[in-house]
C-alpha positions, 0 to 999 in steps of 0.5 A: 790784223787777223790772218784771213785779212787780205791787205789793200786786196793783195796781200794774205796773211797766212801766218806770223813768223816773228815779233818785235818791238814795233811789229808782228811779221807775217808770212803772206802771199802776194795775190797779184804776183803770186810769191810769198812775202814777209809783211810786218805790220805796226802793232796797234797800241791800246788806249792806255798808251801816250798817243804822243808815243803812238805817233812817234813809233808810227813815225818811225815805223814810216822812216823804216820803209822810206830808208830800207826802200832806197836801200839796193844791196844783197846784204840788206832786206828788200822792201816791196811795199808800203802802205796802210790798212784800216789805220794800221802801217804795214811793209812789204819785204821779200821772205827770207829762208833762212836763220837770224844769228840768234837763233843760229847760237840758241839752236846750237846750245850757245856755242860759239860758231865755227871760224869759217863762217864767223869769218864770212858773216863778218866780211858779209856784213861789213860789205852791207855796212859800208853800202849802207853808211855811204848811202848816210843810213847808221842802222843803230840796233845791229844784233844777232836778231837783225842779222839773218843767214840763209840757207845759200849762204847769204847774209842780210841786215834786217830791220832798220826800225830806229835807223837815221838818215846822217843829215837828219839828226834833227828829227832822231832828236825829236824821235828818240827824246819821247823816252823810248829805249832805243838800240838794245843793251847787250849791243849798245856803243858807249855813245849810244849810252851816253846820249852822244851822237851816233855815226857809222862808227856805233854800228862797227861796234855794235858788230864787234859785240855780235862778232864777240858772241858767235865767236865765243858763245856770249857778249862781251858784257853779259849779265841779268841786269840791263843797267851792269851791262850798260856799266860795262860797255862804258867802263870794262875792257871787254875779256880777249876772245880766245881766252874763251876759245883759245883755237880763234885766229889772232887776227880776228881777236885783234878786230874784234876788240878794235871794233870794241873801243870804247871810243870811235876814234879807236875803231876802223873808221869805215866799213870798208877799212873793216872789210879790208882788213877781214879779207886780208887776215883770212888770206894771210891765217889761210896762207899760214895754215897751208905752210904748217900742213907741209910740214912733216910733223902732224899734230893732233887737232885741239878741242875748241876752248868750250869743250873743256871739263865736258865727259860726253855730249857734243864733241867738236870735230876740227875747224876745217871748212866746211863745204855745206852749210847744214841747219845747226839744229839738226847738226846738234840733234845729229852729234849728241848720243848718250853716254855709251855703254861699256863693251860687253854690256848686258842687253840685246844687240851685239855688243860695240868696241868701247868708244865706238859710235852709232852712226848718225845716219842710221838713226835719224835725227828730231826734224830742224823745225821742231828743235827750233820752235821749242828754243823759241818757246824755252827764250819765252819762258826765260822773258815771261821770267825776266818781267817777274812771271814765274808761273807762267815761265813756270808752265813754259819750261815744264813743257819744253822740258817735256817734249826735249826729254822725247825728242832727244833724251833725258841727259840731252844739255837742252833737256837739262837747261830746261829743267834747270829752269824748271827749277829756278822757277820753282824757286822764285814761286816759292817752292823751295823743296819741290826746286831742290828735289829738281836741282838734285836730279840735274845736277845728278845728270849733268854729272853722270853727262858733263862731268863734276867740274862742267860750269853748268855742273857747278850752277846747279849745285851751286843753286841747290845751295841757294834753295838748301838756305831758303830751306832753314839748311844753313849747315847743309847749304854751307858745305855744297858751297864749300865743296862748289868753291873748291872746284871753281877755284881750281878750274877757273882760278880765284879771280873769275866771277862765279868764283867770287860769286860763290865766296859772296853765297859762302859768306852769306851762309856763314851769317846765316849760320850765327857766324856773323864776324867770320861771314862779316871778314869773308864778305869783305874780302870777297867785295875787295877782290870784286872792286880789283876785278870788276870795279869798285861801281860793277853792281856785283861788288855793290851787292857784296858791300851791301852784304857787309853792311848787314853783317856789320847790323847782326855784330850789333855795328851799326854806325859802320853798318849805316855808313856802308849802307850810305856808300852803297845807296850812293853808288848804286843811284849813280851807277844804276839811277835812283829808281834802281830797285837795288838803290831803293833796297840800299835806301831801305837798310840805311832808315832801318840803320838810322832806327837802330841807332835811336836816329828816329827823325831822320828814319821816319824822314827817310821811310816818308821819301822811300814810301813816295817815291816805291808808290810813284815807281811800284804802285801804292800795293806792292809789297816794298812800298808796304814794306816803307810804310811798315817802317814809317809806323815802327818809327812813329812808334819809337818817337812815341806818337803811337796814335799814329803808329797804330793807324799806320799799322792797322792800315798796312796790316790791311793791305798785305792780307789783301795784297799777301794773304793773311799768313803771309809773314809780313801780315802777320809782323804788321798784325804783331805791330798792332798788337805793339801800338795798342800795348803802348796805348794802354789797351791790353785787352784788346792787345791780348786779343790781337797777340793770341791771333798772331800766335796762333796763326804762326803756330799753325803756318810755321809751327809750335817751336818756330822762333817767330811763334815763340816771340809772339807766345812771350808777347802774350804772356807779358800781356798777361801780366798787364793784365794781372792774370800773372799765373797764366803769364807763368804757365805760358812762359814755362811752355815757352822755355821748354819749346826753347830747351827742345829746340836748342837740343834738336838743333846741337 
């Protein structure tokens, strides 16, 4: 719908104000009644879109309008009007001032809420639930998003898109059974999960999760992966609350991991037993503070947990309530100063006792709307990331990082997060040196800002590692990981994830540095303590087991190496699906193991399965179904069938340049299996012709003395002398081995 539109005569859109699954929502005035409104309009869907799915998401978007019309309660958005315009569905509901929850945290930097108001919004929503619930209405999709405080205080459920009447569990069957995802990871019941049936009692955990978030920062399951975190609401007990934020009064800890049960019959059983129990514990923690404040002994107020480890930057400034309710963007602009200088520093102005600080009053802070547009531009760029496109994601956080750097500093954290990301995506483009160059600068500034032992310090050290790897600095990699898992450990324990997590990159940079039994040992250590931590199935200690079962190939291990690889391919179908990319990686590994112990049947067999099945989920030109085929032609060629080998090979080859680029690496290996196939077949002309192509494209792309240019130098000399031409084959293999000698003298 464009924004000049004026729907069924009434209804001007002027400008969209959110986005979700479903729809856009628009501000628009209301002509006839001349107020502001919100209209959300269906999304049209394009031609390409099952029309079966059409009509259900138009079905649904009608069920939102018939249960949050009938619904009458302050804690819930009013619904005006309904109706459709030139096909499209479009609802018409009051417009709220105020803030979702997830807004709330982004602006704050993703700190945890103060006590007070994570108290009201819960007895707010629990109030709202508890209305909803004996009107039959489970409102299933409960997150920070579709929770909305506005500027008076007043807390409102949004969106009851994939709501159900509770009689009506008929036609959610038939709503939900289109393979449509319903509800949202990081918030889903284990019901949800397993497909049972959801009543009122999904929703209380739902908002257990969201309770857990603002009071600590995160979830209670957070991860990159959608499937892990599924696995945790399933299996893991959630981490107690104040072990995050030790200052959490006990009896909110205590319903938040009620409401958290992994069954519902371990959960408050109403919305009203919640609100009870909320009201009750506010009064009795209120009480016991009153008393402690008689007291004649005063001690000083505790930081919250978060603060920990941080030298300068927001600071907290106690829990007592506040009487205002201000716009956390602005209180954030307003705390954050930079480091001050010492007393008696050069420059103009007089100079400040130490410590002293500018107050926030003489220096107006960047405007509210400004900070929150650009978390809203930073939260595109971490999706345009997550749907795999970095240079997009790219561009997005450059400019955020831009504009945070002049509204509120260099060593602002936000300015430091987006250039983080920066960073991470330059990474992911292939830009390993530009990445490092950046990771070195934040983790410069975020030392100087938070301190060396800051958890964000440590992330980007810990990613500089990463990129030194990719980089061919194994050495230089290993000894940043070293002194990042020196510093985990003593400030976070030996148990905690990250501190595994960089005992799994430290073994790894061990393999890489030719150590593969010392990395192979460590590695397995590190996939024991996961399985003790985490689980034995959490896609963490999968990871470190598959890291294991590489090791074990570079000790020349192979039938241990298959067997590991097995047991991962297995678990990984089982715990993420079979379509997982991981469970496919697993799969790849175990053909490349069955090729390694001369099981080439039962490899090509595997590559065939692996190959249809990337072509089915990924497409017939993605580079890991290519990355199948090319297994396919290596085993045709081990069985001896090099006819066809060959044809594999000239076929692949031909796709990656289209795909890859003709340098790409794993062109250059298909052009290099070419060469193999027709070497085999007896026509070393043609094989020298294809060997010195690949020769000279990897000197040119990698270098004289790169191993891979090497390889294919002896390629050629070996045809050579196929050929009869044996004081070439001399000469070129003379050249090789003194590349080799300077190699080796460089790299001791």
């Amino acid at each position: 719908m464009s924004e000049t539109r004026l729907i069924q005569g009434r209804y001007r859109l002027l400008d969209p104000i959110g986005r979700g699954g479903m729809g856009e929502v628009w501000r628009a005035r209301d002509e006839s009644l001349g107020r502001q409104v919100a209209v959300k309009c269906l999304k049209p869907l394009g031609p390409h879109h099952d029309p079966s799915g059409a009509r259900v998401l138009r079905e649904r978007f009608r069920r939102e309008a018939r249960v949050a019309a009938a619904l009458q309660h302050r804690g819930v958005t009013v619904v005006h009007d309904f109706g459709e315009s030139d096909g499209v569905p479009y609802l018409v509901m009051e417009l709220l001032d105020g803030r979702d929850l997830s807004r709330l945290l982004d602006d704050n930097g993703h700190r945890p809420l103060a006590v007070p108001d994570i108290v009201e919004i819960a007895e707010q929503v629990a109030a709202a639930l508890a209305y909803t619930h004996r009107r039959g209405v489970v409102h299933r999709d409960l997150k920070p998003a579709n929770i909305v405080r506005l500027t008076d205080g007043t807390v409102k459920i949004c969106d009851f898109g994939i709501a159900r009447l509770g009689h009506d569990f008929g036609l959610t069957t038939r709503l939900t059974g289109t393979g449509i995802a319903m509800g949202t990871p990081h918030y889903m019941s284990p019901e949800q999960i397993g497909g049972a049936r959801a009543d009122q009692r999904s929703d209380l955990y739902s908002l257990g999760c969201v309770l857990y978030e603002i009071a600590t920062g995160a979830p209670p399951f957070d991860h990159d992966d959608a499937w892990a975190i599924l696995v945790g609401h399933r299996d893991t007990p959630p981490e107690p609350p104040r072990r995050h934020r030790a200052e959490l009064p006990a009896y909110l800890e205590r319903i938040i991991l009620d409401l958290l049960a992994k069954r519902p019959e371990h959960r408050p059983q109403d919305a009203q037993e919640l609100h009870r129990r909320l009201t009750e514990g506010r009064t009795a923690h209120a009480r016991t503070l009153a008393v402690a404040a008689l007291r004649p002994a005063v001690r000083e107020a505790r930081l919250p947990s978060w603060t920990r480890g941080m030298t300068t930057g927001p600071k907290a400034i106690g829990t007592a309530p506040r009487t205002d309710t201000p716009d956390p963007a602005a209180d954030l602009a307003a705390t954050w100063t930079a480091p001050a200088r010492p007393a008696g520093a050069g420059g103009p102005g007089p100079a400040r006792p130490a410590g002293a600080a500018e107050s926030a009053s003489a220096r107006p802070g960047p405007p509210p709307a400004a900070l929150g547009a650009l978390a809203d531009r930073y939260r595109a760029g971490l999706r345009l990331g997550r749907l795999g496109r970095w240079e997009e994601a790219l561009a997005m956080h450059r400019a955020v990082a831009a504009e945070r750097a002049r509204l509120l500093g260099p060593d602002h954290p936000d300015t430091l997060a987006s250039r983080y990301e920066v960073a991470f995506a330059l990474s992911r483009t292939g830009r390993a040196a530009d990445a490092l160059r950046e990771y070195k600068q934040v983790t410069a500034a975020r030392i100087r800002v938070l301190g060396p032992d800051h958890p964000d310090t440590l992330a980007a050290r810990q990613e500089m590692a990463y990129v030194l790897g990719r980089l061919g600095r194994h050495a230089d990699a290993h000894r940043v990981y070293e002194a990042v898992l020196a510093a985990r450990e003593r400030t976070m324990g030996p148990d905690h994830p990250d501190t595994l997590r960089c005992r799994h990159n430290l073994a790894f940079s061990l393999g890489r540095l030719g150590r593969p039994e010392d990395a192979c040992r460590m590695a397995r250590e590190v996939a024991a303590d996961r399985a003790r931590v985490l689980g034995p199935l959490h896609p963490d200690t999968l990871v470190t087991r598959y890291e294991v079962a590489y090791l074990l190939g570079q000790s020349g291990r192979w039938a241990e190496a298959l067997q590991t690889y097995r047991e991962v391919a297995e678990a990984r179908a089982r715990v993420l699906g079979p379509g997982h990319p991981d469970t496919l990686a697993a799969r790849q590994e175990t053909a490349y193991a069955l090729g390694r112990l001369g099981r080439g049947e039962e490899a090509l067999g595997l590559y065939r399965d692996l190959a249809a099945d990337r072509t089915r989920l990924q497409g017939p030109d993605h580079p890991d179904t290519l990355r199948a085929r090319h297994g396919i032609g290596v085993s045709l060629g081990r069985l001896g069938r090099w006819e066809e080998a060959l044809a594999e090979a000239r076929d692949v080859s031909a796709l990656r340049e289209r795909v890859l680029g003709a340098d790409h690496p794993d062109t250059l290996v298909s052009r290099r299996e070419v060469a193999v196939g027709l070497g085999w077949l007896g026509r070393w002309a043609e094989a020298l012709t294809e060997y010195r192509r690949v020769a000279a494209d990897r000197e040119r792309v990698l270098g004289a003395g790169h191993p891979d240019t090497l390889t294919s130098r002896s390629d050629e000399a070996r045809c050579l002398e196929r050929l009869g031409r044996a004081a070439e084959a001399a000469e070129l293999r003379r050249r090789v081995a003194e590349l080799r000698r300077q190699q080796a003298a460089g790299a001791s």
